[in-house]
C-alpha positions in Angstrom: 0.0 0.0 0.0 2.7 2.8 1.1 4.6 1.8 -2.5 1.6 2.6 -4.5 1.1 5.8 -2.1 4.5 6.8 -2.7 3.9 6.0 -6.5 1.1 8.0 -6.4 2.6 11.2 -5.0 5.3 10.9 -7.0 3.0 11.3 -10.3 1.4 14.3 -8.9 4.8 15.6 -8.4 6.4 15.1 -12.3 2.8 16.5 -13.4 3.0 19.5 -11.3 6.5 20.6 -12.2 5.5 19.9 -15.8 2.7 22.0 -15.7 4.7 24.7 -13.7 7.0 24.6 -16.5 4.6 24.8 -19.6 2.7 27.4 -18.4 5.9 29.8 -18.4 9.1 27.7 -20.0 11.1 30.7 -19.9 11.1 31.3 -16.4 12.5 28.1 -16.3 15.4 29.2 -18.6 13.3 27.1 -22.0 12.4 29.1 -24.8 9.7 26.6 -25.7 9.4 22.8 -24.6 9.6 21.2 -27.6 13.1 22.0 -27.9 14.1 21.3 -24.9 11.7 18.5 -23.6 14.9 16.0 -22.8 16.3 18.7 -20.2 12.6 19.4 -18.8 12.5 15.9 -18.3 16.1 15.6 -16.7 15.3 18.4 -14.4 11.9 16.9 -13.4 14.2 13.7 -12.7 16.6 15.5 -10.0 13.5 17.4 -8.5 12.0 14.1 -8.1 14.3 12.3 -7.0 16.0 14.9 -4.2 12.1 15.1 -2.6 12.0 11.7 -2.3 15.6 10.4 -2.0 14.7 8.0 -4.8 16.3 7.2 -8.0 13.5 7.5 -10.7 13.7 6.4 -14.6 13.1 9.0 -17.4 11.3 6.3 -19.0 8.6 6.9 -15.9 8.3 10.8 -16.3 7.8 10.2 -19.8 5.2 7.4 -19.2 3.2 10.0 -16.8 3.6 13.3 -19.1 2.4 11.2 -22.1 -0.9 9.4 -20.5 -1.5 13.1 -19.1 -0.7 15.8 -22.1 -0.1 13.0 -24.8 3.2 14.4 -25.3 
């Protein structure tokens, strides 16, 4: 049960910072996310895993982004 909890929070956390960072990229130091989507992704990755001392795939925060924005 905690696992899935954990896996759970974890989502909502890669889905926030994406959003945080597509609703103003340049902020962020991006231009535009296209571009740049493999360092958004890499920075989700360390925010990720320094919150919850965890090592996470890219492959994941791809997974999520994609089922949520189809990106």
């Amino acid at each position: 049960m905690a696992k899935n909890n954990t896996e759970c929070q974890q989502r909502l956390w890669i889905l926030n910072d994406y959003q945080s960072i597509i609703e103003d990229p340049e902020s962020y130091g991006y231009p535009n996310i296209e571009e740049h989507m493999d360092e958004v992704i890499a920075d989700i990755k360390e925010d990720v895993e320094k919150v919850f001392c965890c090592k996470i795939s890219e492959g994941f925060i791809k997974s999520q982004i994609k089922v949520e924005y189809g990106r």
